[in-house]
C-alpha positions, 0 to 999 in steps of 0.5 A: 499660824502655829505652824508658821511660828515655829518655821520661823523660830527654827529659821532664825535659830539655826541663822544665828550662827551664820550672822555670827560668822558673818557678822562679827569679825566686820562689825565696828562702830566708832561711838564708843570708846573702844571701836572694835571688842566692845561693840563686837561683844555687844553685837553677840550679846543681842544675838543672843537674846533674840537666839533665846527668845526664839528657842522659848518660843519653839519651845512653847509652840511644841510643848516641850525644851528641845536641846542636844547634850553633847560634850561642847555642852558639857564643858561650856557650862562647867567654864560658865560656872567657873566664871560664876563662882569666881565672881561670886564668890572670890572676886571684889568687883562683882559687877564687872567680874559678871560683865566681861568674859562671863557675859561673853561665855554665857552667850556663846553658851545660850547660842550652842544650846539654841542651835544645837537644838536644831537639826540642820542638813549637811548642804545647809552646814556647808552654807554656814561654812561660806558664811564664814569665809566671805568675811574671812576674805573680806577682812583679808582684802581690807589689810591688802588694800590697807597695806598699799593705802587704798582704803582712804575712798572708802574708810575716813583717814582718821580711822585708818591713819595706824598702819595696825587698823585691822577690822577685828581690832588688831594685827595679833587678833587678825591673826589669831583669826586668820592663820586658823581659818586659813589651815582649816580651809586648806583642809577643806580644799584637800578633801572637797572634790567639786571643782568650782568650790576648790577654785573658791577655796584656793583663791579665798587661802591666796588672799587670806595668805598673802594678807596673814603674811603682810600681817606678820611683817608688820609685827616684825620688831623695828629697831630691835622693838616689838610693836607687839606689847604682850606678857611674856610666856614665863611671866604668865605661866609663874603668875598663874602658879601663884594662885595655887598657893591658896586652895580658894583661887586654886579651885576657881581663880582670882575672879573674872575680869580681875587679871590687872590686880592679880598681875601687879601683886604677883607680878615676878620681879624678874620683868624688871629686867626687859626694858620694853616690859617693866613698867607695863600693867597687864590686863591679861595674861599671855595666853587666853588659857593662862588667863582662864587659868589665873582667874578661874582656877583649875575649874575654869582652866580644864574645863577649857582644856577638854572643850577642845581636846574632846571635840578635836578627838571625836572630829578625827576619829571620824575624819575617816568614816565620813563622807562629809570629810570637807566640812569635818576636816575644815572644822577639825583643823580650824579647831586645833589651831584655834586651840594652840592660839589660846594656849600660847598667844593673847587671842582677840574676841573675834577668835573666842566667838568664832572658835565657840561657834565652830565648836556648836558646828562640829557638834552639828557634824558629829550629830548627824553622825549619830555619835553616842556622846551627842543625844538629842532630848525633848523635854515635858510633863506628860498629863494623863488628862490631854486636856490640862494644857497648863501642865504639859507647858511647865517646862516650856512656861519656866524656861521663858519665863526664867530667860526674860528675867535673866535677858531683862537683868542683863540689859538693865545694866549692859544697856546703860553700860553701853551708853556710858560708853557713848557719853565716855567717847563724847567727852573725849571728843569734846574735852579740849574744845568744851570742857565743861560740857565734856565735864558734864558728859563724864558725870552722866556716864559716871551714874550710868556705870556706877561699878567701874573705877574708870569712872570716878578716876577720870571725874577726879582728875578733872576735879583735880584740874579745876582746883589747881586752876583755882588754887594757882591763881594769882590773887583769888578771890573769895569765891575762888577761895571757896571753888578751890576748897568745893572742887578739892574736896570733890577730886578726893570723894571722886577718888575714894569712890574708884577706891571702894569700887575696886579696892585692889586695883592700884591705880585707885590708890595711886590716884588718890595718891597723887590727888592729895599730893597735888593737894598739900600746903592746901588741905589738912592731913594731905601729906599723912593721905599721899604717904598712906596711900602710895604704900596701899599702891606699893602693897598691891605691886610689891616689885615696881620700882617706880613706885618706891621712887615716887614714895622716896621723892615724896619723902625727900620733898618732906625732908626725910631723908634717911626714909627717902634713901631707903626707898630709892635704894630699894628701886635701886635693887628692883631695877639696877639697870635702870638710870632713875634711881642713880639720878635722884641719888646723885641729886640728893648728894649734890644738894647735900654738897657732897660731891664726891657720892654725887659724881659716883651717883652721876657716873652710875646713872650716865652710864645706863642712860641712853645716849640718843636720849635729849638728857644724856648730853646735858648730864654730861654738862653736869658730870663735867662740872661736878668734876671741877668742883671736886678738890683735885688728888693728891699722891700720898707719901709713900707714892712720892717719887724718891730724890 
């Protein structure tokens, strides 16, 4: 029975990479919110915990923690503790800075230590190879046929109606995905010498080239306008120097998960000048590595660096010495490109996961190898008495013993996570046919994930609607009266609370912002509420101009102008090419009579609005009528024309 336990711990230990590869860059699901990452993530997150109850277990059966240190190891637990200390230590939003990325890390962390404790032959190395390469074919097929419409039999047409479906969630990560791989398997063609595999590996690069290529051509702007929306290099690269200025976040960064509201506070005004960009937030930075870098610090981000540097070093120092050269030479390779991918471009979860994993592979590889770098240990307590049993299994004992508390303290929150998630997606099914059901739904997911602001952002707007409903009303009742103050009242404690839970995120502030403006006239102190906490959402992105127009309207709308002309003068300065400020300008003077500063405004402002826009022509309706209102010119004296 012992020994049959232990076949089958090491069976599923050294499988779990191969359900990774096969499994993850084609698994989605469509009751969630987020079809794709989220449930991929989720995916790798079960795999890893029956990867660590296994590895305990083989560990108990033997008596001893089997594990392989290696440099992999080395820089996947100082990334890890990059993301731990950051979101301990420095991030305001503990919770979710401990469910996103640093999650995502530790499982790939627990995978490389379980596997790596195995010791796999090279036939069965190559086996995980093609497990591997049959999704990679798979998802290549599935963008050909989704290319020429042909996947309609077999996917619903709601899913697949974007011609961007992809099934690692993307056209940018099925080519983060892709374009390494495919490298990696010409590098496996080019030393394998069976001819059957060879056959396999040229038609395997055919379609994944054939659908790498369709891919890009779907990224090619139209009309001048990327479909692509990512943060420029420039920006991302002068964001992540930012952080240095204070030796906390140099160290360790901003916090995991806490890439949007490190964006808008440092965001360079300079994107003020792209017109696709300017008023995009950006949850994370151009690149994986800048983003590593931002919100981990230079701990995070070097630790990443030598991952790869170190292990694509040892793989081509030993590409030579081999015979294994096939499996090295796909590894080596896929790994490189992998690398340059994160260091220059956004990259997928499917990229991440698979990039880690192959790194847990070429460790295998170089194990084999008997490299010095990569030592096999087996740790126990050794009594002197073979008849205390306890003793000899302390280590083993502990390290269960630690892993289902820690797997236990996980699934409390991921699993109701998740399912709020479920509830999120329901809501959103059912909001224009069941709106207080769908109500209901946003309620039970809010106390399912009391950590993210989402939640309480979306039950206060709709708290926000209801009093609207109740506050428009023609002739309200008493009981309308009494609705209308309950559901006001609760919009601002839905929006508070988003408030508390991630208190530098501006879009908590602009929401609340915007509840007490839709709430003024109807209750106490909303104007002093609006004005306070539209500048908190200023303070937190200092160069959006959009911002400062809201501000500045608002303070027209109370009657102070002077406040309201600073504040669009300043939008005015953040963006000059952009027609809005000019337009509420104008729109002031003209009210104000003043017709000449209003036709300067007009002109300013028809000027650099777009012509294919259904406003410009009835701006210049204005212009010409604001033209005729103006007293016509007349020559001065000394321009009279001489008798």
């Amino acid at each position: 029975m012992r020994s049959t336990l232990n076949k089958v711990s090491l069976f599923i230990l050294q499988n779990i990479p191969t359900l990774v590869f096969f499994f993850i860059p084609l698994f989605f699901l469509t009751n969630t919110i987020d079809f794709f990452a989220f449930n991929k993530f989720y995916l790798l997150n079960v795999l890893a915990t029956i990867s660590l109850i296994f590895w305990c277990l083989q560990n108990l059966l033997t008596n001893r923690i089997n594990l392989t240190t290696s440099p992999t190891l080395t820089a996947l637990g100082l990334l890890l503790l990059a993301h731990l200390a950051s979101a301990f230590f420095i991030s305001s939003t503990t919770v979710l800075s401990l469910t996103g990325l640093t999650t995502l890390f530790v499982s790939l962390f627990i995978i490389h230590l379980t596997y790596t404790s195995t010791h796999p032959s090279n036939k069965f190395l190559k086996q995980q190879i093609f497990a591997l390469l049959f999704p990679l074919f798979l998802v290549s097929l599935i963008t050909i046929l989704h290319f020429f419409n042909l996947l309609t039999p077999f996917l619903g047409t709601e899913l697949i109606k974007s011609k961007y479906f992809n099934l690692t969630g993307g056209i940018v990560p099925a080519l983060t995905f892709s374009i390494p791989l495919l490298i990696g398997t010409l590098g496996f063609l080019f030393y394998e010498e069976n001819f059957k595999t060879k056959i396999i590996l040229f038609l395997v690069s055919g379609i994944v080239t054939t659908a790498t290529l369709i891919n890009i051509s779907l990224l090619l702007p139209k009309d001048g306008i990327s479909p692509v929306v990512s943060l420029p290099f420039k920006a991302s690269w002068s964001i992540a120097l930012d952080i240095f200025k204070f030796p906390g976040t140099a160290l360790i960064g901003t916090g995991p998960e806490t890439y949007l509201s490190t964006f808008t506070r440092l965001r360079p005004a300079f994107l003020n000048a792209n017109s696709n960009l300017w008023n995009t937030r950006f949850s994370e930075s151009g690149s994986l590595f800048l983003t590593l870098l931002t919100t981990t610090g230079l701990l995070g981000g070097l630790s990443f660096l030598f991952l790869f540097f170190k292990n694509i070093n040892l793989g081509l120092r030993k590409l030579s010495l081999t015979e294994n050269k096939p499996l090295l030479a796909f590894t080596t390779a896929s790994l490189t490109i992998f690398l340059l991918v994160f260091l220059f471009t956004t990259a997928g979860i499917v990229s991440i996961i698979t990039a880690t994993i192959l790194l847990g592979f070429l460790t295998q590889l170089l194990k084999n190898q008997e490299i010095k770098s990569i030592k096999t240990l087996s740790l126990n307590i050794n009594s002197d008495d073979n008849q205390n049993k306890v003793l000899d299994n302390f280590l083993p004992l502990f390290t269960l013993i630690f892993s289902l508390t820690l797997l236990l303290s996980y699934w409390s929150f991921g699993g109701r996570f998740y399912y709020a998630s479920i509830l999120l997606n329901q809501a959103k099914a059912q909001i224009n046919s069941n709106l207080t059901g769908a109500f209901l739904k946003q309620q039970q997911a809010q106390k399912l994930n009391q950590y993210d602001p989402t939640y309480p952002i979306i039950i206060s707007q709709t708290y926000q609607q209801v009093a609207l409903f109740y506050l428009q009303k023609t002739d309200p009742t008493e009981a309308d009266k009494k609705n209308a103050i309950e559901t006001m009242q609760r919009a601002i404690d839905s929006g508070r609370q988003a408030a508390r839970l991630d208190p530098y995120n501006v879009l908590v502030w602009e929401n609340l912002s915007n509840i007490y403006q839709t709430f003024i006239g109807s209750a106490d102190g909303s104007i002093d509420l609006a004005i306070s906490h539209l500048a908190q959402a200023i303070s937190l992105d200092p160069t959006n101009p959009r911002l400062r127009i809201q501000m500045g309207i608002l303070y027209y709308n109370l009657k102070d102008i002077d406040q309201s002309f600073k504040l669009i003068n300043q939008a005015m300065e953040l963006k000059p090419n952009w027609e809005v400020p000019y337009l509420n300008l104008y729109r002031i003077y003209l009210e104000a009579k003043d017709f000449s500063k209003a036709q300067a405004y007009l002109k300013q402002g028809l000027a650099l609005t777009n012509p294919t826009s259904p406003n410009y022509e009835k701006l210049q309706t204005e212009l010409t009528s604001l033209t005729e209102k103006l007293p016509p010119l007349t020559a001065s004296p000394s321009a009279q024309p001489k008798k």
